[in-house]
N, C-alpha and C positions, 0 to 999 in steps of 0.2 A: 626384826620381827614384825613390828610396823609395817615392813613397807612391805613384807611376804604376803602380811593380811591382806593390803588394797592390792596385792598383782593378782591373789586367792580371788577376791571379788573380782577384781576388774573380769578375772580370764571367765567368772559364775554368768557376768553382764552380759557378756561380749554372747559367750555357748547360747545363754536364753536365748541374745537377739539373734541368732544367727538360726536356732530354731523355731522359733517365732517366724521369721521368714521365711524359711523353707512351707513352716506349715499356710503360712499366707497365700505362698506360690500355689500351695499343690491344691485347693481347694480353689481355687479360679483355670486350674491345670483341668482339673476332673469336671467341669460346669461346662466348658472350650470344646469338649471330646465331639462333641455331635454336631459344632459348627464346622470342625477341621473336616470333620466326616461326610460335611453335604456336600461338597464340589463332585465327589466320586459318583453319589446317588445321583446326581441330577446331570451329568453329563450322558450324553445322548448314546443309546448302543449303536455299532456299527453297522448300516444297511448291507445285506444279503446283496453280491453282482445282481442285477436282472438280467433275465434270460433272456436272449438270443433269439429273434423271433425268427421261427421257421421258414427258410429261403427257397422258396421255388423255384426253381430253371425252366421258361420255356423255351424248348429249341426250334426254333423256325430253320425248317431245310429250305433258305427260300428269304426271302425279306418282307417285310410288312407292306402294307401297302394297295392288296388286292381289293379291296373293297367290296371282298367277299367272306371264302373259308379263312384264311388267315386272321384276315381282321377279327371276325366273327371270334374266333376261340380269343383272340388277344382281351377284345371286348370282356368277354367272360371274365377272363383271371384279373382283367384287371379291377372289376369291381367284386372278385372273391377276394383279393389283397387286401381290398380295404373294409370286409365285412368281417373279414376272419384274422387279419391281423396277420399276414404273414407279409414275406419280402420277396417282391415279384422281381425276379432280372429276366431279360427279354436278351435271346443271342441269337441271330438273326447270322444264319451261317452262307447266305448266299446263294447263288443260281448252280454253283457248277458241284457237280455229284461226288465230286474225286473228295472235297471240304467237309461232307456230311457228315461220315463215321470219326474222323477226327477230332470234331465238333462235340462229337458226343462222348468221346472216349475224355475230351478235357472235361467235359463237364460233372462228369461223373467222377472223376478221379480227383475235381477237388474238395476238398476236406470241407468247404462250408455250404456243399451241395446236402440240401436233406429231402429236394421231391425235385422231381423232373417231366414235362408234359411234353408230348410229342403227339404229332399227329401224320406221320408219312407211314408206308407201308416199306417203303425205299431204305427204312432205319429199324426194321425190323430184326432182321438178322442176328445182326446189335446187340437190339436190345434184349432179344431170348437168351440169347451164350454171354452178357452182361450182366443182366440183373439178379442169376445168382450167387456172381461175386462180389456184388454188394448190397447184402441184405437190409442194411440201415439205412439203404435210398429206396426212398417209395418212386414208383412210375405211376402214368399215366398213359396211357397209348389210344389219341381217338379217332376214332373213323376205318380202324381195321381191327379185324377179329385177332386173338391171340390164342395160338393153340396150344391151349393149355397142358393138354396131355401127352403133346410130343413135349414139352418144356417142363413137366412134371412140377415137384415142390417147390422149386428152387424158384418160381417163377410165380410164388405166394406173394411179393413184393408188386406186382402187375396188376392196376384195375384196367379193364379196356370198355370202353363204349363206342359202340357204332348208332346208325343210324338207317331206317330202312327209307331209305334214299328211295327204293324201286316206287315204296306207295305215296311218294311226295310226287313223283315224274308221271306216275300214270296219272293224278290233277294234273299234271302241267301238260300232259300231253291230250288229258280230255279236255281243257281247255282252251288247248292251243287247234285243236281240230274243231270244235264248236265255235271258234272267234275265227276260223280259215274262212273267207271266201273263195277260193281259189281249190280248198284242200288237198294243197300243197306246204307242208310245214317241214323246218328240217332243227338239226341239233348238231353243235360243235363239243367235242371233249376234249378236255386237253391230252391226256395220252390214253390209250386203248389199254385199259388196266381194268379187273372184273370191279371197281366200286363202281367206277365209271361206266362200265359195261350196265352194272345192275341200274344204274340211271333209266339206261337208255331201256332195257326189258319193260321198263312200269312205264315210262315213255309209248312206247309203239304199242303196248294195249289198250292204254288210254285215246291215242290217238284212233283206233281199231273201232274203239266203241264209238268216237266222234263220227266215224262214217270217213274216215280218212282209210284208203289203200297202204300194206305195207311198203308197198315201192317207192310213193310220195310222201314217206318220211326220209328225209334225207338226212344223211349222218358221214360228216366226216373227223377226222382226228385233227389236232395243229401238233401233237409231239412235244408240245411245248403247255407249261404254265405263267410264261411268262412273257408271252408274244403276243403285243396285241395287234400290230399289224400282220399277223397271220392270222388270228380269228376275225380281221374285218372282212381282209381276202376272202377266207373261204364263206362268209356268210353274206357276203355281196354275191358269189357264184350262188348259192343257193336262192336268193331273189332274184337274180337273174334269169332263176330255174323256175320260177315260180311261186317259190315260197314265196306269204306272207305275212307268217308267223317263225322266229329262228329262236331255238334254245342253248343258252349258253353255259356248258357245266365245264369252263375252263379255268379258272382265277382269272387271275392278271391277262390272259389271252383272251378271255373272253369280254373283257373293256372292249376290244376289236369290234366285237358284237353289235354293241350298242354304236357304235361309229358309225356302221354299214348302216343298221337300220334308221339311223339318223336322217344319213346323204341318200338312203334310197324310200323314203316314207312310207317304210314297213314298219312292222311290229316284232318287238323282241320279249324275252322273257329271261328276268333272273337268277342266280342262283347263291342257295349258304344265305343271305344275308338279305333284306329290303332292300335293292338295290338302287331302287327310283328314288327312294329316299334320300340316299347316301348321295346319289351323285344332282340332284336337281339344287344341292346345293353351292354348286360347280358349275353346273351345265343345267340349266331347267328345260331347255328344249332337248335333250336326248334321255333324259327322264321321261318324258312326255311319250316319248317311243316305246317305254316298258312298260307294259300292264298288267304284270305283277313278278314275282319271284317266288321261286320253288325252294321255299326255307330249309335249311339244316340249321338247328338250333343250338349248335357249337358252344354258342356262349351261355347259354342255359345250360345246357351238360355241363359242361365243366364247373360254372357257378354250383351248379347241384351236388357235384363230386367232391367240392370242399364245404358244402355246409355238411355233407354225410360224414367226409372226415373229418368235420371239428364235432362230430356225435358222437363220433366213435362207430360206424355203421358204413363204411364204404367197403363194398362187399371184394375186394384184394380175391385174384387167382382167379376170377372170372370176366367174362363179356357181357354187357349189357347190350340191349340193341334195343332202340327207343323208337316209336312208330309214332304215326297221327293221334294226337295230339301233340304230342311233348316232344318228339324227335324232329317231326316233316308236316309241312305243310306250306298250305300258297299264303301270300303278303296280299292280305287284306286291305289296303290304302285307298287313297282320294284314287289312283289314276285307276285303280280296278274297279274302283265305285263309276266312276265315270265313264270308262270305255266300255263296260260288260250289260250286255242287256241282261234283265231280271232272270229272260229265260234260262240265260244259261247260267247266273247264280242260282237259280235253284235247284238244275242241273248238277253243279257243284259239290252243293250243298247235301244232295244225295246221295252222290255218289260217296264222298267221304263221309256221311253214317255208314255206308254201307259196308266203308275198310274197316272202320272202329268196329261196327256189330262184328266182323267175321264173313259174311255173306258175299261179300267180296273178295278173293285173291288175288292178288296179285304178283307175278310173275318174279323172279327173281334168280340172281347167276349163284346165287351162295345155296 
């Protein structure tokens, strides 16, 4: 009986301490709850992918290099890339024509193409019977019109800008007929195509009003945008002939240009781009031979084209067509300062209010 008493206690001892414990546990258990809890609060959420920044394609039918129109539009994108945050790839498809639609049909068909700029007329075709079967690729098409209306909806996806080339030539060609001694002046293009044509229209009016005869403009073709020993050719025959003043509206054939007038100490004139610029830092004695260049502001278009579409305002399924001021005009530099008497900057000077007023027209193949 004794001893059932102390196992009775002993088992009374043992239950307390055993609850006793637990109740010890559980009140340091419930107090712990909100440390266990902070590792979860305080670890970090997961960042969101960041997006993919918008990949441009420009397709060069052609390769960089001209120190003209090409460069000129390159120029542009490339300091739109880095104001608007997109991803410039440059595909530079080469000389030979057979490469170009192919060029374009890869670029388009790859999955991480979301804009594409062109600037040939030669890619046109293309890009009308193209860009409505890929509506989530924006275009850009510059320096030729796109006819919207034969190309209908579908071709919503299309901004295009031109340039009225004609009233930037008829300055280069009143200028080049007021700077003639001889007034004999002539002009090289690279193929006989209506931009190039429309050149040459604002060209021989301008020269018209200079007191230059239509006969003594002289105008040949090189067939080529890439030959420059054919535009030295054909622009030495034209010094030969008297000219001495030659316009050069060829790209890369038109380098030839400045050659000729170099080795024959005539004068030249550039174009698309300040050319005396570009090149006097290569060559400063055949810089010295150009007295100014007939601007197309390529690089400003296009720079303009994406600040409008990072607004939300690039006007899609239409043409733009940019004149005097913003589109064309002559490169104002040290060699124009230099070689141009006042008379005939103020000459100049008149004439181009008088394209801005309207007062003037000027001629044109479109």
């Amino acid at each position: 009986m004794k001893n059932n008493r102390f196992t009775i206690i002993g088992l009374l001892v043992i239950g307390t301490m055993l609850i006793a414990a637990c109740g010890g546990a559980a009140a340091p258990a419930k107090e712990a709850a909100p440390a266990e809890a902070a590792p979860a609060e305080a670890a970090p959420a997961e960042a969101a992918p960041a997006a993919e920044p918008m990949k441009v394609v420009h397709l060069v039918n052609g390769t960089l290099g001209d120190k003209s129109f090409t460069d000129s539009a390159h120029r542009g994108l490339v300091d739109a890339a880095k104001d608007f945050g997109f991803e410039l790839v440059t595909i530079e498809a080469g000389n030979d024509p057979a490469k170009w639609e192919p060029a374009f049909m890869d670029t388009v068909q790859d999955p991480t193409t979301d804009f594409v700029v062109i600037g040939s007329g030669d890619l046109m075709d293309v890009l009308v019977r193209t860009a409505p079967e890929y509506p989530d690729i924006k275009f850009i098409m510059f320096d030729n019109p796109v006819d919207f209306k034969a190309c209908g909806e579908g071709c919503n996806n299309i901004y295009a800008v031109q340039y009225k080339q004609n009233e930037g030539s008829y300055l280069a060609g009143l200028y080049a007929g007021l700077m003639s001694e001889s007034k004999i002046i002539g002009a090289v293009g690279g193929m006989d195509i209506p931009v190039i044509n429309d050149f040459f229209a604002g060209y021989y009016q301008g020269a018209e009003e200079a007191g230059v005869k239509k006969e003594n403009v002289l105008i040949q073709f090189a067939g080529s945008w890439n030959d420059p020993a054919k535009g030295k050719e054909l622009a030495l025959t034209m010094y030969q002939q008297g000219a001495d003043v030659v316009f050069q509206v060829a790209g890369g054939t038109g380098e030839g240009v400045f050659y000729a007038a170099q080795e024959a100490g005539k004068w030249a004139i550039g174009v698309d781009s300040d050319q005396a610029l570009i090149i006097e830092e290569t060559n400063a004695d055949q810089a010295a031979r150009i007295l100014t260049s007939m601007l197309k502001n390529v690089d400003k278009s296009l720079y303009r084209a994406f600040k409008l579409y990072s607004e939300g305002k690039l006007p899609f399924g239409t043409n733009e067509n940019l004149g005097i001021p913003f589109g064309v005009g002559l490169a104002y530099n040290k060699y124009f300062d230099k070689n141009t008497p006042q008379e005939v900057k103020d000459k100049i000077a008149a004439a181009e209010a008088k394209v801005i007023s309207g007062e003037t027209k000027v001629a044109t193949v479109f």
